[in-house]
C-alpha positions as a Markdown table, in Angstrom:
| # | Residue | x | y | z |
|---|---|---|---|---|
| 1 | Unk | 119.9 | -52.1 | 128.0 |
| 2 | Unk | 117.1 | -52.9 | 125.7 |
| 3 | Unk | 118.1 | -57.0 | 126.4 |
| 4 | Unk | 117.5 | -56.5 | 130.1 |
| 5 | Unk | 114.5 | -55.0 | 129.8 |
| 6 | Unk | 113.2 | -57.8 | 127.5 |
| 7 | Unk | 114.9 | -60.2 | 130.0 |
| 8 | Unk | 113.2 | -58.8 | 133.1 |
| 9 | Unk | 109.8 | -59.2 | 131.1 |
| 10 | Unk | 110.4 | -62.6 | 130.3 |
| 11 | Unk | 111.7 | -63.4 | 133.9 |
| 12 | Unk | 108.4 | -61.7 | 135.3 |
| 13 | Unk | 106.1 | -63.0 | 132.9 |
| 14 | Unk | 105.2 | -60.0 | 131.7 |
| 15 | Unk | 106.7 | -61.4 | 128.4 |
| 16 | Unk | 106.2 | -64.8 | 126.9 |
| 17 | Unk | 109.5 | -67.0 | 127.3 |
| 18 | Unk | 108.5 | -68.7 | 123.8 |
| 19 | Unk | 111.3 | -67.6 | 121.6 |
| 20 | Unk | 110.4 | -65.4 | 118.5 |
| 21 | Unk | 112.3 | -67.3 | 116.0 |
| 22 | Unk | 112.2 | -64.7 | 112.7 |
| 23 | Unk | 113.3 | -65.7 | 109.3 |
| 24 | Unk | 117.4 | -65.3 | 108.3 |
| 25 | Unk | 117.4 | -63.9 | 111.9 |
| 26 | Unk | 121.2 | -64.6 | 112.1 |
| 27 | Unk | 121.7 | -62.6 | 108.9 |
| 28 | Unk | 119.6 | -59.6 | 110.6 |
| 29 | Unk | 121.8 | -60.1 | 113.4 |
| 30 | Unk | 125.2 | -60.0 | 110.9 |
| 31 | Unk | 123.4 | -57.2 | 108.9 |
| 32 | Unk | 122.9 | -55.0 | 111.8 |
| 33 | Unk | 126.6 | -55.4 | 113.0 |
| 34 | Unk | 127.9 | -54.6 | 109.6 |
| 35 | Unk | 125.7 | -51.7 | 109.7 |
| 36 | Unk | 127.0 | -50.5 | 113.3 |
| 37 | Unk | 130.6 | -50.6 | 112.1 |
| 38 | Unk | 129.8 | -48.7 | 108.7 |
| 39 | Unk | 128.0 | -46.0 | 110.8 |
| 40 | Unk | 130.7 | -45.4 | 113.1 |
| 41 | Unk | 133.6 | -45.5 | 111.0 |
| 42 | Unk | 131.6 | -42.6 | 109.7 |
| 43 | Unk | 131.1 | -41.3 | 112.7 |
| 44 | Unk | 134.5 | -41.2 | 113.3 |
| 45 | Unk | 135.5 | -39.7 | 110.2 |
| 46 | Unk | 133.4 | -36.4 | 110.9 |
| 47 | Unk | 135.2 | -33.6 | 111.4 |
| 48 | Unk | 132.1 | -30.9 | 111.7 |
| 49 | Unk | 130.9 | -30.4 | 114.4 |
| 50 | Unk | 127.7 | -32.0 | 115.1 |
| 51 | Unk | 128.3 | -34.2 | 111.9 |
| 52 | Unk | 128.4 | -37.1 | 113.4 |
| 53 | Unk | 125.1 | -36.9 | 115.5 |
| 54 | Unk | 123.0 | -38.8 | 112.6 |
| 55 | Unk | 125.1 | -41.8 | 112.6 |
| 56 | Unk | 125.1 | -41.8 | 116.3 |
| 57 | Unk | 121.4 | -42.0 | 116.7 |
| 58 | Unk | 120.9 | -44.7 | 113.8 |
| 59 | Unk | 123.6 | -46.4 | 115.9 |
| 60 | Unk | 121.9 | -46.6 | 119.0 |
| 61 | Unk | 118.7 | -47.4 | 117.5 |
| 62 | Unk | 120.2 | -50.5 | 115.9 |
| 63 | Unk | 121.6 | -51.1 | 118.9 |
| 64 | Unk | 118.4 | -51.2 | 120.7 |
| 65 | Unk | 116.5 | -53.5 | 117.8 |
| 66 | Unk | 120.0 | -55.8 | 118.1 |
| 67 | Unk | 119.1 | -56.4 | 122.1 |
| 68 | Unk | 115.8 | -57.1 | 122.1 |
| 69 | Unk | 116.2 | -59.4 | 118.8 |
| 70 | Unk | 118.7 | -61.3 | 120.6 |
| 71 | Unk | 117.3 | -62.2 | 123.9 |
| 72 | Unk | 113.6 | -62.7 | 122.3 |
| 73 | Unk | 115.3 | -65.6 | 120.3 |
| 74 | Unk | 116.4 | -67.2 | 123.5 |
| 75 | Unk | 113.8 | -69.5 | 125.1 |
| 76 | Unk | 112.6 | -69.6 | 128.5 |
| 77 | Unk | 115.0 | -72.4 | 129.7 |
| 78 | Unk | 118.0 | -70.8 | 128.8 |
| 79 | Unk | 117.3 | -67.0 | 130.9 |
| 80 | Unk | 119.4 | -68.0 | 133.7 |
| 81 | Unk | 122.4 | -67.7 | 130.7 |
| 82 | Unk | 120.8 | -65.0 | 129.5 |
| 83 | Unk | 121.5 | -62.7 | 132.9 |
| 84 | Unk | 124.8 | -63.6 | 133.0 |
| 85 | Unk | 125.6 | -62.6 | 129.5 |
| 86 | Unk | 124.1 | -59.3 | 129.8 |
| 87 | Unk | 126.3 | -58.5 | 133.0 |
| 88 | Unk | 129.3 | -59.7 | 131.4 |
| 89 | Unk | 128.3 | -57.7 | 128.3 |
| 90 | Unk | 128.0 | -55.1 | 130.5 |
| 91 | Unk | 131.7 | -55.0 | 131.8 |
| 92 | Unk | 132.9 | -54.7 | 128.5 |
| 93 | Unk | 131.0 | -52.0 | 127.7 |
| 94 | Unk | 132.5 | -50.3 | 131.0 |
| 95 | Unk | 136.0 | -50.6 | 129.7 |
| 96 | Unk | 135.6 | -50.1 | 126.8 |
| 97 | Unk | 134.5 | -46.8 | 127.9 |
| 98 | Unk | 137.4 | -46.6 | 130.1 |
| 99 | Unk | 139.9 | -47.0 | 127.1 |
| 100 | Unk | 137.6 | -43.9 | 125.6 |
| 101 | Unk | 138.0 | -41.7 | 128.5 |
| 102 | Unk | 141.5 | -42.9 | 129.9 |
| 103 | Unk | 140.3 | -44.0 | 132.9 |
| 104 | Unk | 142.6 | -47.0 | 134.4 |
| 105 | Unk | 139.7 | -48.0 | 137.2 |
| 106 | Unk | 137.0 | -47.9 | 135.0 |
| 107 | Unk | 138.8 | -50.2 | 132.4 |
| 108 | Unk | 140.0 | -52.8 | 135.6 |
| 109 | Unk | 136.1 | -52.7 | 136.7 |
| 110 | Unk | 134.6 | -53.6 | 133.5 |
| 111 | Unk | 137.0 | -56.1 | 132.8 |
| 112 | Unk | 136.6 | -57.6 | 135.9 |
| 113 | Unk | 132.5 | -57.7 | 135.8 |
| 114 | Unk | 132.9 | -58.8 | 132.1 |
| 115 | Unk | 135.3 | -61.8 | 133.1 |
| 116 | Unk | 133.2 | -63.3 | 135.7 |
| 117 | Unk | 130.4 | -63.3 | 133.6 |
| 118 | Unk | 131.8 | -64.6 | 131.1 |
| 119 | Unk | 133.3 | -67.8 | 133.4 |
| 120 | Unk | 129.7 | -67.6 | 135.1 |
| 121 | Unk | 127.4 | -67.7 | 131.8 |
| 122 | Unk | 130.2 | -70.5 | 130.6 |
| 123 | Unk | 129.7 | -72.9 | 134.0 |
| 124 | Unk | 125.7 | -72.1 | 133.7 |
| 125 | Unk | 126.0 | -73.6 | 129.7 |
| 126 | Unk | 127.9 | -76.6 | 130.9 |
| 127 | Unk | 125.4 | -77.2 | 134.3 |
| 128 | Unk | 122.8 | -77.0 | 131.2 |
| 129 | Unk | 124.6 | -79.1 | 129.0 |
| 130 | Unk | 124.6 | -76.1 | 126.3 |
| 131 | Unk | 127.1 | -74.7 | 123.9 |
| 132 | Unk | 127.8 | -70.9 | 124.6 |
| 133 | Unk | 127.2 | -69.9 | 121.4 |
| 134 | Unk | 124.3 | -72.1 | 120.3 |
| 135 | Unk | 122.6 | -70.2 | 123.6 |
| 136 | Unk | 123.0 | -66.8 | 122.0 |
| 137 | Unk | 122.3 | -68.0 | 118.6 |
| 138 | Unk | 118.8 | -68.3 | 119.5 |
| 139 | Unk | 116.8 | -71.8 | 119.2 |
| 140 | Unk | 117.2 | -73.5 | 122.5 |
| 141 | Unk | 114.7 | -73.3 | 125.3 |
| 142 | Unk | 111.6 | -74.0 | 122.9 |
| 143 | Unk | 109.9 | -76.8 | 121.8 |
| 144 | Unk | 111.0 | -78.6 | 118.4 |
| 145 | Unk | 108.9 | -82.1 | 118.7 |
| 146 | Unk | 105.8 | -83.5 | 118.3 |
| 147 | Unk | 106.5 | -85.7 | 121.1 |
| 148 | Unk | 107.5 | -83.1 | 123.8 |
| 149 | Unk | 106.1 | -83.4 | 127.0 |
| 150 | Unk | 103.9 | -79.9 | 126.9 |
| 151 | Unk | 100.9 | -81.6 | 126.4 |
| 152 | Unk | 97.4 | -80.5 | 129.3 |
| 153 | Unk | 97.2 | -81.8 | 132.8 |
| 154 | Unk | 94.5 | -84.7 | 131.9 |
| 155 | Unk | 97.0 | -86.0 | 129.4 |
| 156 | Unk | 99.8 | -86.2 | 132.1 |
| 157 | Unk | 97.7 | -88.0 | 134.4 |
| 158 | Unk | 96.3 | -87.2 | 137.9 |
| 159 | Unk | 98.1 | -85.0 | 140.8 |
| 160 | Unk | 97.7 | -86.1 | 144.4 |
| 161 | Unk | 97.7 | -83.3 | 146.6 |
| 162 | Unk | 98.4 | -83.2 | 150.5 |
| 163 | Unk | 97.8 | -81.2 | 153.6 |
| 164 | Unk | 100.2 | -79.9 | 156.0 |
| 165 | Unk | 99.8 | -82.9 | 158.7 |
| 166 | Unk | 99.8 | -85.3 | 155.9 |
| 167 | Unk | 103.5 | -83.7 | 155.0 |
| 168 | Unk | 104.3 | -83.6 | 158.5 |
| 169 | Unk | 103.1 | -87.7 | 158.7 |
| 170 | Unk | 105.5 | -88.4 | 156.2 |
| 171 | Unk | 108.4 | -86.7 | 157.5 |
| 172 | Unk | 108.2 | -88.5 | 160.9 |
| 173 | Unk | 108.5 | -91.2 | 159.4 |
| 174 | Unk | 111.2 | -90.6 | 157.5 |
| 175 | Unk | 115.2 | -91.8 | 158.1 |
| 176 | Unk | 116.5 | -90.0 | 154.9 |
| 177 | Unk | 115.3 | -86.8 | 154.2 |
| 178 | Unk | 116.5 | -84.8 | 150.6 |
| 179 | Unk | 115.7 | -81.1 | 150.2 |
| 180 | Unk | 116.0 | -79.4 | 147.0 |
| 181 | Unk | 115.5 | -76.3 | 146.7 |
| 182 | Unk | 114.5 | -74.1 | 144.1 |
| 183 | Unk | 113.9 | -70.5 | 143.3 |
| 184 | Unk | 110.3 | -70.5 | 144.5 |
| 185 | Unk | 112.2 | -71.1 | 147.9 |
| 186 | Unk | 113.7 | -67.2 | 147.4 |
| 187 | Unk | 110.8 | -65.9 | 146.4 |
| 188 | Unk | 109.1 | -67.2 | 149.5 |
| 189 | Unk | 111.9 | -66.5 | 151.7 |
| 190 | Unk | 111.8 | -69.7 | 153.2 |
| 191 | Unk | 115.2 | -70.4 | 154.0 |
| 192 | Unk | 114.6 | -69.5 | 157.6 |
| 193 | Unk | 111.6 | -72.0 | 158.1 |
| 194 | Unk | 113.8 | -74.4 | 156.2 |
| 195 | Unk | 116.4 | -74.5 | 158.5 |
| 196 | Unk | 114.0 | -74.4 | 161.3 |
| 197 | Unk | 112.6 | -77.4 | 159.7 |
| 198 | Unk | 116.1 | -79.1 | 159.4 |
| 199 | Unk | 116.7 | -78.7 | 163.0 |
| 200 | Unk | 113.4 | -80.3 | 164.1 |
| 201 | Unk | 114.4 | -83.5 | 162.2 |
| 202 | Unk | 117.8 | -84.0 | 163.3 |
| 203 | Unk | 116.4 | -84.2 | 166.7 |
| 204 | Unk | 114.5 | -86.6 | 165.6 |
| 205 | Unk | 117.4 | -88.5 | 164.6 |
| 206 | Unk | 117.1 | -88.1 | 161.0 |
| 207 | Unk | 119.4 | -87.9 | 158.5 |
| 208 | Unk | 118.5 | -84.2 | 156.5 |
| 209 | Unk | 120.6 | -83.5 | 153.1 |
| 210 | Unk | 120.2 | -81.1 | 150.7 |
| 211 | Unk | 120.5 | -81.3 | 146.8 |
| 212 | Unk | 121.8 | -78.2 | 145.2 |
| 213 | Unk | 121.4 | -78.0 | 141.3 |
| 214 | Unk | 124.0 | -75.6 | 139.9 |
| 215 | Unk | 121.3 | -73.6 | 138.0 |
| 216 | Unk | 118.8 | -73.2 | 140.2 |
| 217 | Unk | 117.7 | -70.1 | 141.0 |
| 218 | Unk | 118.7 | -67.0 | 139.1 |
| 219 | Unk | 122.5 | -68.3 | 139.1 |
| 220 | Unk | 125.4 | -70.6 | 139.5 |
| 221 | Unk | 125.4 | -70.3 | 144.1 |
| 222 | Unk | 122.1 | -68.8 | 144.5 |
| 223 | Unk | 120.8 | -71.5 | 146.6 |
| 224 | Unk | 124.0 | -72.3 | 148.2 |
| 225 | Unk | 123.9 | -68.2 | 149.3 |
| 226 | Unk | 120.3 | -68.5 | 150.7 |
| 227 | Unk | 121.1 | -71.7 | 153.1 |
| 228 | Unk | 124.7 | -69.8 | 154.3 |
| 229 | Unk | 122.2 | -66.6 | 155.2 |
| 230 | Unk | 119.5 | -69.3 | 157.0 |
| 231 | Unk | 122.4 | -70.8 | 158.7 |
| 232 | Unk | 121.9 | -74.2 | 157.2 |
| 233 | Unk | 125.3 | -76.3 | 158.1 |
| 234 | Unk | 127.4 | -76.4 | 155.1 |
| 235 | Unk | 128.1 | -80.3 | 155.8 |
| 236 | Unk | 124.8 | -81.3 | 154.7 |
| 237 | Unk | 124.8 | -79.4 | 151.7 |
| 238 | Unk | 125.5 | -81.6 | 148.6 |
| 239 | Unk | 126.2 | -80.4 | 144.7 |
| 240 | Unk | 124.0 | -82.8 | 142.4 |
| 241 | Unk | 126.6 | -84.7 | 141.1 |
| 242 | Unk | 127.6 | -85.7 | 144.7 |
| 243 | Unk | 124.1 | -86.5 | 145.9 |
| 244 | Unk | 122.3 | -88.3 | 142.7 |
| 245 | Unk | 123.4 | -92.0 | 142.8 |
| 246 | Unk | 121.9 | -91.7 | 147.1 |
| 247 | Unk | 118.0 | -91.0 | 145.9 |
| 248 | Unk | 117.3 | -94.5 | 145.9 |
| 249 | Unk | 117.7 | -94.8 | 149.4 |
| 250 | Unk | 116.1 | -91.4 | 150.6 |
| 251 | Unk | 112.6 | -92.0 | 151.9 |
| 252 | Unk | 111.3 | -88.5 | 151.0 |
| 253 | Unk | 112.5 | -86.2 | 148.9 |
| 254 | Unk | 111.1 | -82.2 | 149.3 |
| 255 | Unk | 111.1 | -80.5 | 146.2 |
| 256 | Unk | 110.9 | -76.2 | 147.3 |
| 257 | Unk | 109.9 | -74.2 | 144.6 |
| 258 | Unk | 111.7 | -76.0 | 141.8 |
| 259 | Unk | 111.1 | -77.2 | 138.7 |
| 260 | Unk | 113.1 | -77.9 | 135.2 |
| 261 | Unk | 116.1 | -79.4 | 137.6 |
| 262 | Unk | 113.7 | -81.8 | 138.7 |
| 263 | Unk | 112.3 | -83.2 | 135.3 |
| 264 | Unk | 112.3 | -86.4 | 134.3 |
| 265 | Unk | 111.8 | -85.2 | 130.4 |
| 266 | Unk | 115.0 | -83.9 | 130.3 |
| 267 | Unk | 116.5 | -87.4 | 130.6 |
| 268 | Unk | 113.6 | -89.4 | 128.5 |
| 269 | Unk | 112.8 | -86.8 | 126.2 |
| 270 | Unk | 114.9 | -85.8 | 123.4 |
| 271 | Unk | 112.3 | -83.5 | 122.1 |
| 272 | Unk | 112.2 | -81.6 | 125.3 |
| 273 | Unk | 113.6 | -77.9 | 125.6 |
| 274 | Unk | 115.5 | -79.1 | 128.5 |
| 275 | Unk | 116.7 | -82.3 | 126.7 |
| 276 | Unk | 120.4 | -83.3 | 128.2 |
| 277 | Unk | 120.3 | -81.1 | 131.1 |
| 278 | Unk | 121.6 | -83.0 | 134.1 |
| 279 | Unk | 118.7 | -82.7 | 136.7 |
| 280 | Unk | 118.6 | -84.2 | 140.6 |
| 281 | Unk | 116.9 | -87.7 | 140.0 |
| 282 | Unk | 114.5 | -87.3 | 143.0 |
| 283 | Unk | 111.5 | -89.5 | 141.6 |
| 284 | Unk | 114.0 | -92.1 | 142.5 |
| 285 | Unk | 113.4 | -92.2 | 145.9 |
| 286 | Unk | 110.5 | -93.8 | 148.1 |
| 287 | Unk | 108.3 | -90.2 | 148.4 |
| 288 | Unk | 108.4 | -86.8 | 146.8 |
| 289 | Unk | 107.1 | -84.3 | 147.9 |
| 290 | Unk | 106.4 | -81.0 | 145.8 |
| 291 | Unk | 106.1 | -77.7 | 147.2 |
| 292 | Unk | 104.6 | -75.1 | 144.3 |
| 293 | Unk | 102.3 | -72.1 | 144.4 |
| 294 | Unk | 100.1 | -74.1 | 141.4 |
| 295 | Unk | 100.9 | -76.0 | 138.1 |
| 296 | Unk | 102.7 | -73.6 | 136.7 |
| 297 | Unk | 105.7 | -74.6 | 134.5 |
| 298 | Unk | 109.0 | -73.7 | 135.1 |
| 299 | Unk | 111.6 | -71.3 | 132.7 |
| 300 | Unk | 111.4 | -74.1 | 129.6 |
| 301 | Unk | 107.5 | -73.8 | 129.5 |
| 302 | Unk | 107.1 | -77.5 | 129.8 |
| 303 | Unk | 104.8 | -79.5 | 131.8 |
| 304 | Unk | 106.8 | -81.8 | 134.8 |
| 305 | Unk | 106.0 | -85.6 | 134.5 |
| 306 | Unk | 107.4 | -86.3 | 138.1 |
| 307 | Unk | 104.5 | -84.0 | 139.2 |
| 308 | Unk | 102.0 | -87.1 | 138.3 |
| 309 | Unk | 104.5 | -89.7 | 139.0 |
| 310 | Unk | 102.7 | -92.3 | 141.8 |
| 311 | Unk | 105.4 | -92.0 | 144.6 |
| 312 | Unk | 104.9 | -88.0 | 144.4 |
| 313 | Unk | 102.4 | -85.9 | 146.5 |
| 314 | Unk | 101.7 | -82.0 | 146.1 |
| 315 | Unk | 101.7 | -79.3 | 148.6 |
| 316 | Unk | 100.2 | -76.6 | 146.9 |
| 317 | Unk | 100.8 | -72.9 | 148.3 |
| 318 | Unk | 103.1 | -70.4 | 149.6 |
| 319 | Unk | 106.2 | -72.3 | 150.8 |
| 320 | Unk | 106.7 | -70.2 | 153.5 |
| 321 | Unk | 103.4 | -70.4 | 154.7 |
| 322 | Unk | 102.9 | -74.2 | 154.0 |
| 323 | Unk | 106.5 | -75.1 | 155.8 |
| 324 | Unk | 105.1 | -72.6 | 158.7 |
| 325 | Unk | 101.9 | -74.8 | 158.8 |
């Protein structure tokens, strides 16, 4: 429970997706689950009534300090893991409470939640090119180098924003069109428009494609989900791995609210929180165009280079609004 909440904070921004990094922390970590089991073998082994209360309380206060230690020492770029975990943690903690009470549904429930999200958080590490365990460890999903690319806007280099028509201009134009969509796309709830959008330019003849990173959004689908509710034909829908090598030979490239799967740093970077991560190589292409609600970063806290790249042009705003436009 108290790992959600510190999750939810983090996801919101009400909480700082820097890690806290604390000294020994994976002895705390071993010292608290040796304490757990002491205290409830001694729970167990009370045979007033009402004995066992103390234990009990000092148990779930440990647990409490053990979730929110946990998820604060996972970084910003690793959250999307971090969900998954806690609802396959929290299947296991349903039957396990099944066993207790002898119930046979509620032990098939919570091993069914805690399976699948324990297959989803184990697809989102490999999509992330993580290890499991080194993700709830603690570590990843921060900075570690002097030469990662966090540094201010003016160091980056310049951003060239565009208007609607401009974005409009270029799309006309356009033979090959790539959309990549991202979660500022459900936020905005801009599938619709998207697919709206679609339409307009295969009347026009042109060939529309979209790029679907497996993490992007909140999970493994997300995206894929959002186009199937817009309508959005499912031939034209691409995983990365199938679409990567075409980006050369797109002509513009619309980037929807996404971010970390778009960075260049995580290929050039080794220093880079998202260093290794397979992201959709957009910056290849003739044009990109980036729709964002400002220069905010993304979950890894880092500052996108293909934002200042020369071939790429900002549309800053709502995207629902700016598609609309």
């Amino acid at each position: 429970f108290s790992g959600s909440v510190i999750a939810f904070g983090k996801l919101s921004g009400k909480i700082g997706g820097n890690p806290l990094l604390l000294p020994a922390r994976h002895w705390l970590n071993l010292g608290l689950l040796i304490a757990s089991i002491w205290l409830c073998s001694m729970f167990i082994d009370q045979s007033a009534a009402g004995g066992g209360l103390n234990p009990l309380l000092i148990m779930t206060a440990i647990a409490l300090l053990f979730g929110i230690h946990m998820v604060m020492a996972i970084g910003g770029a690793d959250m999307p893991v971090v969900i998954s975990m806690l609802n396959s943690y929290s299947g296991w903690a349903a039957a396990a409470t099944g066993f207790m009470l002898n119930n046979d549904l509620l032990i098939v429930t919570g091993a069914l939640v805690g399976s699948s999200g324990a297959i989803l958080s184990y697809i989102m590490c490999r999509a992330m090119n993580r290890k499991f365990l080194a993700v709830i460890a603690g570590g990843f999903g921060t900075t570690t180098g002097a030469s990662s690319t966090t540094g201010s806007d003016a160091e980056q280099g310049e951003v060239i924003a565009l208007e609607a028509p401009e974005v409009a201009s270029l799309l006309n134009e356009a033979k090959e069109v790539m959309i990549i969509p991202g979660y500022g796309m459900a936020v905005a709830q801009a599938q619709h428009i998207v697919c709206e959008l679609t339409k307009a330019l295969k009347k026009k003849k042109v060939n529309v494609r979209f790029g679907i990173h497996p993490v992007a959004g909140r999970m493994p689908g997300h995206m894929n989900v959002l186009l199937a509710e817009a309508k959005v034909p499912y031939d034209i829908v691409y995983e990365m791995d199938e679409i990567n090598d075409d980006f050369p030979n797109i002509d513009v490239s619309m980037v929807i609210g996404a971010n970390d799967i778009v960075n260049p740093s995580a290929l050039t970077d080794p220093n880079s929180p998202i260093a290794g991560m397979p992201v959709l190589e957009c910056w290849k292409g003739k044009t990109t165009i980036v729709l964002k609600r400002s220069m905010a970063t993304g979950y890894a806290g880092v500052q996108n280079p293909l934002f200042f790249e020369e071939n790429t042009r900002m549309l800053f705003g709502d995207a629902k609004t700016s598609l609309d436009t």
